[in-house]
C-alpha positions in Angstrom: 5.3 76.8 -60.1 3.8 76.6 -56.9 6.3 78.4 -55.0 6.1 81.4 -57.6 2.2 81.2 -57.1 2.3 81.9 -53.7 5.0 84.2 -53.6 2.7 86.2 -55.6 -0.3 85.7 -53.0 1.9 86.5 -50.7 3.0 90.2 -52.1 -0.8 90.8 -52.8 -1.6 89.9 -49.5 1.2 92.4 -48.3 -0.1 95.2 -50.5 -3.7 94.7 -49.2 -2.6 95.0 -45.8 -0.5 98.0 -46.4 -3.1 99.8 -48.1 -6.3 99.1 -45.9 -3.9 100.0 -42.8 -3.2 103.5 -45.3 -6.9 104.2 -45.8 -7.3 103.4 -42.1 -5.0 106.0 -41.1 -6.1 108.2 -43.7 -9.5 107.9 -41.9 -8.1 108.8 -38.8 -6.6 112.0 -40.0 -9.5 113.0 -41.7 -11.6 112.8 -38.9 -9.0 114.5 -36.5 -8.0 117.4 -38.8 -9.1 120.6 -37.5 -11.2 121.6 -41.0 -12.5 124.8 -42.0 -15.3 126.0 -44.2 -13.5 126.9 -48.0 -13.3 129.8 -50.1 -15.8 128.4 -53.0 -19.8 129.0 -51.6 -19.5 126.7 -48.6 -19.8 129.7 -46.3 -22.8 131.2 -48.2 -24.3 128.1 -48.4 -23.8 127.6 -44.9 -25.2 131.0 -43.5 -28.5 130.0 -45.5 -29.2 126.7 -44.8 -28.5 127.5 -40.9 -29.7 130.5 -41.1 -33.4 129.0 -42.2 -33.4 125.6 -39.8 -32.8 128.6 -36.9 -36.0 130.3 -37.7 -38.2 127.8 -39.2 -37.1 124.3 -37.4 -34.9 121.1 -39.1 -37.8 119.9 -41.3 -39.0 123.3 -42.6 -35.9 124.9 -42.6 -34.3 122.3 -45.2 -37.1 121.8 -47.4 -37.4 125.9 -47.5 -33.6 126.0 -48.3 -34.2 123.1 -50.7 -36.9 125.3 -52.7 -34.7 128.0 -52.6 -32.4 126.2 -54.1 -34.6 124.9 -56.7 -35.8 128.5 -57.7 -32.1 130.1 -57.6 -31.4 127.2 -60.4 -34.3 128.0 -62.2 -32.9 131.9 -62.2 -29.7 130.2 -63.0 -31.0 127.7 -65.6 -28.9 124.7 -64.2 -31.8 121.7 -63.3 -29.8 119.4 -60.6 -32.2 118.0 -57.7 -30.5 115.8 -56.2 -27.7 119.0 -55.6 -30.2 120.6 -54.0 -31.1 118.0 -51.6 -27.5 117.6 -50.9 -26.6 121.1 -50.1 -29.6 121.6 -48.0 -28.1 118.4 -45.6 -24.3 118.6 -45.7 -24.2 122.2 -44.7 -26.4 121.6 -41.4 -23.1 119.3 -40.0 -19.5 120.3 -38.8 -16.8 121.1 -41.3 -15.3 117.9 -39.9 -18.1 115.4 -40.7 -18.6 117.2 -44.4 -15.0 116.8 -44.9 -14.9 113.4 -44.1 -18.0 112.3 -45.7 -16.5 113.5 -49.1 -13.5 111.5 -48.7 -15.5 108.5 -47.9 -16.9 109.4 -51.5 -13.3 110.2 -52.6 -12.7 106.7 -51.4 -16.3 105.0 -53.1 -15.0 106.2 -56.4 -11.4 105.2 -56.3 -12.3 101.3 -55.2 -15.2 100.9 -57.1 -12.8 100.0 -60.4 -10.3 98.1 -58.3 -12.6 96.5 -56.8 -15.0 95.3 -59.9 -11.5 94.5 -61.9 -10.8 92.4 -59.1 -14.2 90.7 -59.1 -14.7 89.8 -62.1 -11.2 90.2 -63.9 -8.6 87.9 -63.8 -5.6 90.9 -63.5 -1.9 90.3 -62.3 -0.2 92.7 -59.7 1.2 95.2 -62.3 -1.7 95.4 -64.5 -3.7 96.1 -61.0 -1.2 98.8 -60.1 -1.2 100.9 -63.5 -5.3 101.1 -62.9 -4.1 102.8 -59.4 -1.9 104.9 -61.6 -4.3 105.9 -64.3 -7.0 106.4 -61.7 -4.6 108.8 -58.6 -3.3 110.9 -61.4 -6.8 112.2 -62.5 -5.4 115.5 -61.5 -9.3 117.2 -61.5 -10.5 114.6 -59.3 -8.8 116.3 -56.0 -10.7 119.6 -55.9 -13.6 117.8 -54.3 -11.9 116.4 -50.9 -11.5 120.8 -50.6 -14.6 122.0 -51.6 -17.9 120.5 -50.6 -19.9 122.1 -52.8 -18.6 120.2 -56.3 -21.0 118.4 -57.8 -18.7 116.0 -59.6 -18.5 113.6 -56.5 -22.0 113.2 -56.6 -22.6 111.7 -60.1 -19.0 109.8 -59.6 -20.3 108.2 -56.9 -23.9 107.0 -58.2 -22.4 106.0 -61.8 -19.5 103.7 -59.5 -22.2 102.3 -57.4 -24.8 101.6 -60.4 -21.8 99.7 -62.4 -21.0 97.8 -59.2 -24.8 96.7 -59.3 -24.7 95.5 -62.8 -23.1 92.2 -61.2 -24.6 90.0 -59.0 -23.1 87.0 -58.2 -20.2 87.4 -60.7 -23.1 87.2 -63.3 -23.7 90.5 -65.4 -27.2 91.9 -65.0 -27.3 95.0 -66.6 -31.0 95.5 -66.7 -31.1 95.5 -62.8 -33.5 98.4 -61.7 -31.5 100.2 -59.4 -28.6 100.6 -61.9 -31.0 102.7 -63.4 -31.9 104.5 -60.8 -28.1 105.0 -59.5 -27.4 106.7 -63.3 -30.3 108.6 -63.3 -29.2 110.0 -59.4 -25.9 110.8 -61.3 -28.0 112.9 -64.1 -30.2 115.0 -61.2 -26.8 115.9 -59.6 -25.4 117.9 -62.3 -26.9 117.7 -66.1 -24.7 116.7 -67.8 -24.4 113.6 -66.1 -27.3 112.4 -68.7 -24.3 111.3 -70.9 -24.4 108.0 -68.2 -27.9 107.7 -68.6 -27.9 107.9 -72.2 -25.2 105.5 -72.5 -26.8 102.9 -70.4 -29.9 102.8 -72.2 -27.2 101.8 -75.4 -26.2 99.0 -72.9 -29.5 98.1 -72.6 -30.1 97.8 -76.4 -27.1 95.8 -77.2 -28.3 93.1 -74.6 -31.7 93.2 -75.9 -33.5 94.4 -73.3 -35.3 96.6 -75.3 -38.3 97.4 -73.4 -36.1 98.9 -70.1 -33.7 100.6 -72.5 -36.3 102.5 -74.6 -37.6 103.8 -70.9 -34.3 105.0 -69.7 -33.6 106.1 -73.4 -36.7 108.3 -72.8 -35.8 109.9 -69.9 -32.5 110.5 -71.2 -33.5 112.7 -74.0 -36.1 114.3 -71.8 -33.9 115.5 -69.2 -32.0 116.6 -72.0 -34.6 118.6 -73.6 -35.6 120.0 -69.7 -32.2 120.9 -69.5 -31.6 122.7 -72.4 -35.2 124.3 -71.7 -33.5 125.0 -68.0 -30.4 126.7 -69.6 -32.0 129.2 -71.8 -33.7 131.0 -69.2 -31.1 131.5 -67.0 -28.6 134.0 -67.2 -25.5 132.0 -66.0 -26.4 128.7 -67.9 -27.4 130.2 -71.1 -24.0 132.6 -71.2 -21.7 129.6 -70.6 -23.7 127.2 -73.0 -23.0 129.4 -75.9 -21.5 128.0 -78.3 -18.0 129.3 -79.7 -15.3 127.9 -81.5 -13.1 129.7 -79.1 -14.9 128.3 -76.4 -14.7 124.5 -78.3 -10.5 124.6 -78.5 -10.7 126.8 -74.9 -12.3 122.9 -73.9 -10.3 120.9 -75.7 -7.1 122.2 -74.6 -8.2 122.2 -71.0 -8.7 118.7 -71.2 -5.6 117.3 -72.8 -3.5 119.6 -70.1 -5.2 117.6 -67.3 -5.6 114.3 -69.2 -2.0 114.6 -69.7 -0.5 112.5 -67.0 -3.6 109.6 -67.3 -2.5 109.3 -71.0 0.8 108.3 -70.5 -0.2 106.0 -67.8 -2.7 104.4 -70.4 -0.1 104.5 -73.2 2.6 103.2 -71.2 0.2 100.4 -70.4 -1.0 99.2 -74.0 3.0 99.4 -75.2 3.8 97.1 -72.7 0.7 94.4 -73.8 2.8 93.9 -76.5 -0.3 93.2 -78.3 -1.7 95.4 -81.6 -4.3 97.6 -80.9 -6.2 96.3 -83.8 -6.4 93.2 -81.8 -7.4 94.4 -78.6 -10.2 96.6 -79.9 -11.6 94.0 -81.4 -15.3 94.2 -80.2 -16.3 90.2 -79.9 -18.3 88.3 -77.7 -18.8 91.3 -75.1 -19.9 91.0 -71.8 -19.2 91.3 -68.3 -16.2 93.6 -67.5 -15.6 94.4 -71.1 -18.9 95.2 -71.7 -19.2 97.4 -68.4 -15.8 99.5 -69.1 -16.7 100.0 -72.6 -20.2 101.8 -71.4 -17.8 104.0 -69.2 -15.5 104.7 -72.0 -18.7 105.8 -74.1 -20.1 107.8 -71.3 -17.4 109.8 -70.7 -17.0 110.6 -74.7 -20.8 111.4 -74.7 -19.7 113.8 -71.5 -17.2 115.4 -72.7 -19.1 116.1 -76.2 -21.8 117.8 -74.0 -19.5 119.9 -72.5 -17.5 120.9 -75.4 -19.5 124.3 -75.5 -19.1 125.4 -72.3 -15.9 127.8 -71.6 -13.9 127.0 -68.9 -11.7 129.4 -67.0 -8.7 128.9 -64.8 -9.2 127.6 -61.6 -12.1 124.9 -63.2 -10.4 121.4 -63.7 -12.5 120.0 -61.5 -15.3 120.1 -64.4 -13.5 117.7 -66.4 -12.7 114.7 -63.6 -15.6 112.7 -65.0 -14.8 112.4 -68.7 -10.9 111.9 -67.3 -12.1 109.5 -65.2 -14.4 107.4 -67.0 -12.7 107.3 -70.6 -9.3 106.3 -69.2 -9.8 103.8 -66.1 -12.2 102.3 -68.8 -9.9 101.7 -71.3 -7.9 100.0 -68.7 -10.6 97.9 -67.4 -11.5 97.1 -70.9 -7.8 95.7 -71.9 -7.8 93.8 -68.9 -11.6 92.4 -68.6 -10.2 91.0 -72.4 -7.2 88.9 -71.7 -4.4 91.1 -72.0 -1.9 92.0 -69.3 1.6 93.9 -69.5 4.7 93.0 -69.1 7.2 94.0 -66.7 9.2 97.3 -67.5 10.9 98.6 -64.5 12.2 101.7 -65.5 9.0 102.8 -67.5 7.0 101.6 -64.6 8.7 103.9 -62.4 8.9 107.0 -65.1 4.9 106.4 -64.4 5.1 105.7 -61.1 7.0 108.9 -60.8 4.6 111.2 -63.1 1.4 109.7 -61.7 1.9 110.4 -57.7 3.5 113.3 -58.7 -0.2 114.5 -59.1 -1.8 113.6 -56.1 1.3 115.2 -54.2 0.9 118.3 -56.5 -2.9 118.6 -55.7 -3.0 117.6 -52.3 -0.2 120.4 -51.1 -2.1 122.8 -53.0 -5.6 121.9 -51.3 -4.0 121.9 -47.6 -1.8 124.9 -48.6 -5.0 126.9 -49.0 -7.1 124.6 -46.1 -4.5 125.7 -43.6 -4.0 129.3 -44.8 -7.9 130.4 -44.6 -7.6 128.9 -40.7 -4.8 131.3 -40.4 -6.6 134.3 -41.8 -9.5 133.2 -40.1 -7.1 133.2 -37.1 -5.8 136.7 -37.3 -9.1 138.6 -38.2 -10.2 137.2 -34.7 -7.7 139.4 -32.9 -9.0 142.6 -34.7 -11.6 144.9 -33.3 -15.0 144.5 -34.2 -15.9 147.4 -35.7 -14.4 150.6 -37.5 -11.7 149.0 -40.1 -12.3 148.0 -43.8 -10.7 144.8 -45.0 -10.3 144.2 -48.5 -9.6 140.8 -50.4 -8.6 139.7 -54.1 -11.6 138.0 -54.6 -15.7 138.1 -54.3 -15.6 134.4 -52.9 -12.5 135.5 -50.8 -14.1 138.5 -49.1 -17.0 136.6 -48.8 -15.7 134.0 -47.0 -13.9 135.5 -44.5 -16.9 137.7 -43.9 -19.5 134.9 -43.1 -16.7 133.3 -40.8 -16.4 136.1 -38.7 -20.1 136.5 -38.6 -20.9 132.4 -37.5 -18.0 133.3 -34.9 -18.7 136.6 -33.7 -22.5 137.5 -34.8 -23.6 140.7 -34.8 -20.6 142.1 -32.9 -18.9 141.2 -36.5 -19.5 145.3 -37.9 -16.1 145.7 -39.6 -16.5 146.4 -43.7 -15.2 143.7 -46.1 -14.7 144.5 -50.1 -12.7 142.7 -53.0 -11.2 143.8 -55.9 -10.0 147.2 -54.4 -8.6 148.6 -57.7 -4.9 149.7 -58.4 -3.8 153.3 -58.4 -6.4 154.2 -55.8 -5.4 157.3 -53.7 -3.9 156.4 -50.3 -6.9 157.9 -48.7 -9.3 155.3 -50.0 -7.1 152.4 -49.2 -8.1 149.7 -47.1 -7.0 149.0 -43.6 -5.8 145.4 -44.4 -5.7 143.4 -47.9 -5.5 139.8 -48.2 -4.1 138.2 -51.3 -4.7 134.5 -52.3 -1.4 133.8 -54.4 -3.9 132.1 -57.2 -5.2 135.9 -58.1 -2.9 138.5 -59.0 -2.1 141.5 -56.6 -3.7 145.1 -57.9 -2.3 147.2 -55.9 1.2 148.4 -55.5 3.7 147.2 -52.7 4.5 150.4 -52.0 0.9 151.4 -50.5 1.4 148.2 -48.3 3.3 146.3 -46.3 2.9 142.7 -45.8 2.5 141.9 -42.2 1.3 138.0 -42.6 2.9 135.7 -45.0 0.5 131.9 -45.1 1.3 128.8 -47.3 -1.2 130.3 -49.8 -2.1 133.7 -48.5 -0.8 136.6 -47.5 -2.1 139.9 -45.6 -0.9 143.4 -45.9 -1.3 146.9 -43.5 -2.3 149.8 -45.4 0.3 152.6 -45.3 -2.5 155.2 -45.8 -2.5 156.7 -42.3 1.3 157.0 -42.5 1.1 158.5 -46.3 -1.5 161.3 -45.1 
């Protein structure tokens, strides 16, 4: 028995090792990678917040950029504070350093499970792997270590850190202040983070402590009611927040497609407990972990509930990482906070192996596919003149993009025109010099009025054929 004991020491110590000297070299990369601004308002964001501390000073300039901010929201009825705050900082650094401060948070949300199942679990090697499994294939959860401007990292992060809190020397405090404070960060970073809040005064409640629960319960519901005050007078919140029943199975659908892959880790997991579910649900003498995981599970259900109005439109999984994250590493955490571990499988356990780092490979090609083809574009509109051509691209943000990067490159020697969405059928005449496509949008012009001179891992550009055509 002994020997078998520390065998098993031994392979845990191994996979520690392998994986901190992973995450170290991750580290390294990230720091070392030659990032660029992306496509999704980082480069607007950018041009203002700079664009402010240059005329006004650090202080002035943020806190301008942070009102700003404050009163764009209020036009777009979307009340997120702690966004605001953010922006106005993360924008004033390199691309490098707001790269690799989101992966840090990549990295804060990932452990934080691991690490309290760890704590304050008693979980074997496989049961420790699947919540690796369930967690990496959260296929939504990606879009962030590519776009800095997500919100989704933000509440992520407060709502790990605030469960991590609940402990404190192994013992489970629940009413501890700053937990409070982390999940009510969470809510200020986007809205409808409340769902955490609202769910943690519930905790609160079931142990009793009534006093602190009624408090956060409080300012649950009135961020709620300021929010949904927010939403109807702004345009953008209160033509999203509509209510349709298109819009409800739009949602729905969206979700199960990305919760996909996370369900059959989960399901693959409770079929090999063995055990009926019946049994395992069984809500008795909870505390602790299983107490904790449950008020994820709950959260993300009260999550995805508020944002079953809202419609959501290709390119947008990234909206539903929370709910996928919280209902389904919670259910795991739950299972193994109560006593129940899995039994060994090996070929289902590598099916799942298989279909969960399937996703991380999927999303992480895709991210550096477009990372890497923006520096090439970037690249090639360097070596054009400054002035006299007219470059279209498939996109608002696209056009955009590339427009503010020539300008924080080149200033005001940057005088070429930019456009997007040049439409199809247009007379030669009125073509653009150059197009660039992003392969994610469709093409709307003809091949036959281009030719493609530039082919990238997720762009491409084309040469007008107008002068040629006249």
């Amino acid at each position: 028995m002994n020997k078998i004991k520390n065998n098993k020491q031994g392979i845990q110590k191994w996979v520690l090792v392998m994986g901190m000297s992973f995450g170290i070299l991750t580290l390294f990369f990230y720091a070392l990678y030659p990032w660029e601004w992306g496509i999704l308002d980082d480069t607007p964001f950018l041009r203002q917040v700079r664009g402010l501390v240059q005329q006004y000073g650090l202080f002035e300039g943020v806190l301008r950029k942070i009102q700003q901010f404050a009163h764009e929201d209020r036009n777009y009825g979307i009340l997120r504070p702690l966004f605001w705050i953010y922006t106005a900082i993360i924008y004033l650094w390199p691309a490098k350093l707001a790269y690799f401060i989101r992966f840090v948070m990549f990295l804060v949300i990932i452990l934080c499970p691991l690490f309290l199942n760890k704590k304050h679990s008693n979980p074997t090697t496989l049961s420790t792997f699947f919540l690796a499994l369930c967690i990496l294939s959260n296929v939504a959860l990606y879009n962030g270590l590519f776009v800095i401007s997500l919100q989704e990292y933000l509440g992520l992060l407060f709502v790990s850190i605030g469960t991590v809190l609940m402990f404190k020397q192994n013992r489970f405090i629940p009413q501890n202040f700053l937990c409070g404070i982390c999940f009510f960060l969470a809510t200020t970073s986007k809205p409808v983070f409340v769902a955490v809040l609202f769910s943690y005064s519930l905790l609160l409640f079931y142990k009793k402590n009534f006093v602190r629960g009624l408090f956060w319960f409080l300012v649950s519901i009135v961020w709620i009611l300021l929010s949904a005050y927010w939403s109807q007078t702004g345009g953008y919140a209160q033509e999203i927040y509509q209510f349709t029943f298109e819009r409800f199975w739009k949602t729905i659908f969206h979700f199960c497609k990305l919760a996909f892959v996370p369900s059959i880790v989960v399901c693959s997991y409770l079929y090999l407990l063995g055990v009926p579910l019946k049994k395992i649900a069984s809500f008795k003498n909870l505390d602790g972990m299983a107490l904790s995981s449950l008020f994820w599970i709950v959260s993300g259900l009260f999550y995805l509930i508020l944002f079953l109005p809202r419609g959501v439109g290709h390119g947008v999984g990234y909206y539903f990482a929370p709910p996928i994250y919280l209902i389904f590493t919670g259910i795991l955490l739950y299972t193994q906070a109560s006593g129940f571990y899995p039994k060994k499988n090996l070929p289902l356990l590598a099916i799942n192996c298989i279909l969960a780092l399937s996703i991380p490979t999927y999303a992480l090609t895709q991210g550096f596919a477009r990372e890497i083809s923006i520096r090439k574009v970037r690249d090639w509109m360097l070596t054009l003149p400054k002035q006299g051509l007219h470059i279209a691209a498939n996109g608002e943000h696209i056009q955009l993009c590339f427009n503010d990067l020539m300008i924080l490159n080149l200033g005001s020697e940057w005088k070429n025109q930019m456009s997007s969405l040049v439409e199809a059928g247009q007379k030669p005449e009125s073509l653009p010099d150059y197009y660039i496509i992003f392969k994610r949008h469709s093409r709307p012009l003809t091949s036959a009025m281009y030719e493609k001179i530039f082919s990238f891992p997720a762009a491409e550009v084309y040469k007008s054929k107008k002068k040629s055509m006249k």
